[in-house]
VEXDRENVEX-281202 format. One record per residue: x, y, z of N, C-alpha, C in turn; residue in three letters. Coordinates in steps of 0.02 Angstrom, whole numbers, plus 32768, in hexadecimal, padded with zeros to 4 digits. Layout:
BEGIN
XYZXYZXYZALA;...
# end
This chain:
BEGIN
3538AA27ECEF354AAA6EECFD3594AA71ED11UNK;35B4AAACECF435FFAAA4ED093605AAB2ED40UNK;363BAAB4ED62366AAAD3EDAA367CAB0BED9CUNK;365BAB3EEDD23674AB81EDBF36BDAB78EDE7UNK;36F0ABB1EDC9372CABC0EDE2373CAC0DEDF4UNK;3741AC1BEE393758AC6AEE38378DAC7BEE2BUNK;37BBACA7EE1B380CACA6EE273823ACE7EE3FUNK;3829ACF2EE6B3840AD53EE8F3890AD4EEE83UNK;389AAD85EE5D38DDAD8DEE4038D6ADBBEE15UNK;391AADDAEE3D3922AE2EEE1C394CAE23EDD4UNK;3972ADEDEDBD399BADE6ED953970ADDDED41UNK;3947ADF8ED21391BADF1ECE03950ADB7ECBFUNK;3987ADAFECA6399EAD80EC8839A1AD30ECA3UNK;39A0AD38ECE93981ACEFED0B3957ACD6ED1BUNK;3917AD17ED0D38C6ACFEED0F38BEACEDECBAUNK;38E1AD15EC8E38CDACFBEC5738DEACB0EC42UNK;392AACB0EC603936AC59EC5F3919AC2EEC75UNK;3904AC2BECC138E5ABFEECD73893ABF8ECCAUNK;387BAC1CECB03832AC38EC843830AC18EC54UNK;3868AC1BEC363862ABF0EBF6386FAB99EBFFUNK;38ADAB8CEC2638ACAB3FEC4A3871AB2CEC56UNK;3849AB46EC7F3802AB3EECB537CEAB2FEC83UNK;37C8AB6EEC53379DAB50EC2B37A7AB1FEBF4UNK;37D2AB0AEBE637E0AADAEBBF37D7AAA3EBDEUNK;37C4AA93EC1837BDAA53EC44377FAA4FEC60UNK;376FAA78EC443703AA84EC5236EBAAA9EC82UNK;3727AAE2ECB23716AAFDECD636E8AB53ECC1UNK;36C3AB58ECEC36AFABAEECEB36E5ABCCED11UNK;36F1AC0CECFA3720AC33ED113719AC76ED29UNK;3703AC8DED7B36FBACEBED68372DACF4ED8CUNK;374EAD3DED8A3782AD40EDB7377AAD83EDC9UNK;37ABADA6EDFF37AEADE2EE2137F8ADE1EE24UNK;37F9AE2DEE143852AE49EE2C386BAE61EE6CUNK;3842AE61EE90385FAE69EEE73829AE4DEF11UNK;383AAE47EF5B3834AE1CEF8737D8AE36EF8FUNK;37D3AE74EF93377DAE9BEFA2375CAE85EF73UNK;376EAE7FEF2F373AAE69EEFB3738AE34EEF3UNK;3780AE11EF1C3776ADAFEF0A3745AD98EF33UNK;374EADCFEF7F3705ADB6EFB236CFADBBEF9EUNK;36C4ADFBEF93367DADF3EF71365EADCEEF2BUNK;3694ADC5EF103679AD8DEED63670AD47EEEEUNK;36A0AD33EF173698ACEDEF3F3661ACE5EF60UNK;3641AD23EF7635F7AD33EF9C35C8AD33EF73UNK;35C3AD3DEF2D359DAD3EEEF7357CAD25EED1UNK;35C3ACF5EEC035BFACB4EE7B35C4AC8BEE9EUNK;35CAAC79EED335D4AC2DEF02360EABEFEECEUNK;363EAC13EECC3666ABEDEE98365FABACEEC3UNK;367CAB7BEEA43691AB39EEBB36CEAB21EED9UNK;3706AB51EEAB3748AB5FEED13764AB97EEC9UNK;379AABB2EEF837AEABE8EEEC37FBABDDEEEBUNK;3810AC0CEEC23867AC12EEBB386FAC57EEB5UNK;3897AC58EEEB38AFAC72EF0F38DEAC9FEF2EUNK;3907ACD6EF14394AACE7EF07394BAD11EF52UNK;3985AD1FEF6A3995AD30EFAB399CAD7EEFACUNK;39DAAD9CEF9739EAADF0EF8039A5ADFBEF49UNK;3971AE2EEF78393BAE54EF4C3933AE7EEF61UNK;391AAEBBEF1C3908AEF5EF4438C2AF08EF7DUNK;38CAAF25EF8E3883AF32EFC4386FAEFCEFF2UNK;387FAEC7EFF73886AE89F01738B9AE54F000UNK;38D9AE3EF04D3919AE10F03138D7ADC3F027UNK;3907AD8BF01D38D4AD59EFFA38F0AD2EF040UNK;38FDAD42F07138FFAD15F0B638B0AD3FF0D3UNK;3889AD79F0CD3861AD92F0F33817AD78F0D6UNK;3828AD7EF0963801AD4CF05F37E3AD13F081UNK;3815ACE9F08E3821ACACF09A37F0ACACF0CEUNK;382DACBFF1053800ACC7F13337A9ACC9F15CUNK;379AAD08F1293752AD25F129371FACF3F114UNK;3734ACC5F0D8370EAC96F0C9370BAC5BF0E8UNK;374FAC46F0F63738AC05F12B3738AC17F160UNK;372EAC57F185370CAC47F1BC36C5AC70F1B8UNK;369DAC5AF186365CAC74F17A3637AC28F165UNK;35FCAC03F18E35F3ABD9F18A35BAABC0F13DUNK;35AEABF0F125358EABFFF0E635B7ABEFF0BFUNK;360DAC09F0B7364AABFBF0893679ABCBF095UNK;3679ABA3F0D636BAAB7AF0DA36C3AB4EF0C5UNK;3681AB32F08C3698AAF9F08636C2AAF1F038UNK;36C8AB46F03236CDAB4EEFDB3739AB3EEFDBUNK;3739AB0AEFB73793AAF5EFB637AAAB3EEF9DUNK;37EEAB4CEFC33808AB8CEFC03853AB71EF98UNK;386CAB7DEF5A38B7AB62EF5E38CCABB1EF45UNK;38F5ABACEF863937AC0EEF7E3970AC05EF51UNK;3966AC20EF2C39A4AC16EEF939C2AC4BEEF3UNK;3A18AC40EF0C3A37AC88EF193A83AC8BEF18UNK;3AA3ACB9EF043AF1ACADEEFA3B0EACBDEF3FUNK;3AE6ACBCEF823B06ACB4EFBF3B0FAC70EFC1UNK;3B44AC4EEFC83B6BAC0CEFB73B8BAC02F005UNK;3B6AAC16F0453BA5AC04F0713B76ABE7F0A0UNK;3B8CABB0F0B93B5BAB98F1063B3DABB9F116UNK;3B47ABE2F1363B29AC05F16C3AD8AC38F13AUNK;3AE9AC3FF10A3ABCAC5AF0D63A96AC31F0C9UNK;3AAFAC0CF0C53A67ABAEF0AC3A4BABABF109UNK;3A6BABADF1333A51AB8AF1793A19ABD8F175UNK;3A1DAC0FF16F39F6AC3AF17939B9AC2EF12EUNK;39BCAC1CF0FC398DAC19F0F83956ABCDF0FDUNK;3977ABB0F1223953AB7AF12E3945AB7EF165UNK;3969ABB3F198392DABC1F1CE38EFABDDF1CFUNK;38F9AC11F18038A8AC34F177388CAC10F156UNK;3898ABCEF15F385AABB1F1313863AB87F0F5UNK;3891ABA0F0C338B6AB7EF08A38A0AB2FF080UNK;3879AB07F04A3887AAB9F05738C3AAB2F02BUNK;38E4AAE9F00C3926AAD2EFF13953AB12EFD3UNK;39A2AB03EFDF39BEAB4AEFC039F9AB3AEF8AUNK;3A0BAB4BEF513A1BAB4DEF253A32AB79EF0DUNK;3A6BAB78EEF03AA2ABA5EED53A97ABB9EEA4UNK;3AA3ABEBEE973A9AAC0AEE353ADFABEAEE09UNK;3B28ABE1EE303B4CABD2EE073B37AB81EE01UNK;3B05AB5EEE223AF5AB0FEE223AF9AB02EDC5UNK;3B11AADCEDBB3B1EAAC3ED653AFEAA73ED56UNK;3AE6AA4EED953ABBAA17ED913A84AA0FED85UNK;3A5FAA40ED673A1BAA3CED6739E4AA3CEDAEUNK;3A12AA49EDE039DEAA47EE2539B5AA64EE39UNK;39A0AA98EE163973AABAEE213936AA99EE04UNK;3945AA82EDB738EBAA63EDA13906AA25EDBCUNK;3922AA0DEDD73909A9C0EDEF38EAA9C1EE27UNK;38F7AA0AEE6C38D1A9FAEE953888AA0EEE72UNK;3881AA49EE5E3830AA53EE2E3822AA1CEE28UNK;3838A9F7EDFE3806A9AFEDF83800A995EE2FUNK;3817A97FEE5F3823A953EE9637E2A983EEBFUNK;37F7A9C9EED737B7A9E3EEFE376BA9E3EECBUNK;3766A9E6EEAD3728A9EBEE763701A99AEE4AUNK;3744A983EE6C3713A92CEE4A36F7A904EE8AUNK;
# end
């Protein structure tokens, strides 16, 4: 059975990218465009991992974060925030809500599916 993957992100051209990456590597893919429908889908489909974007509408993706790991039903689900806030203090905040990892959109190393594999194997 595959690994489901959530992805909350308002941006349609970077869910379609990484949708298409994901599944090409054997992942399931559902996703939501703001932070209220990423919760309740994360509440839903019991993805396996979630990614994560920070600026969303109706919920930012730090409250996201949040809500799920500190719900003992959800914390154990790997959270990686992927977001063009690029500054310390933006990564230290979302790894206080919870985050097991944060990641840049301009990142050009592939770091995003290497942690996927790494949390999912």
């Amino acid at each position: 059975m595959s690994k489901k993957i959530l992805i909350v992100e308002d941006y349609a051209n970077i869910v379609e990218i990484l949708t298409m990456r994901l599944q090409a590597m054997g992942y399931e893919v559902v996703a939501a465009a703001d932070g209220q429908a990423g919760l309740s889908l994360a509440r839903k489909a019991s993805p396996d991992l979630i990614i994560l974007d920070v600026m969303l509408p109706r919920m930012n993706g730090y409250k996201v974060c949040r809500l799920l790991k500190f719900d003992a039903k959800y914390k154990h689900i790997p959270i990686i925030m992927l977001t063009s806030r690029e500054t310390p203090e933006h990564e230290k905040i979302g790894r206080d809500t919870g985050a097991d990892a944060y990641v840049y959109k301009s990142d050009r190393k592939g770091t995003l599916l290497k942690l996927v594999q790494e949390y999912l194997n």
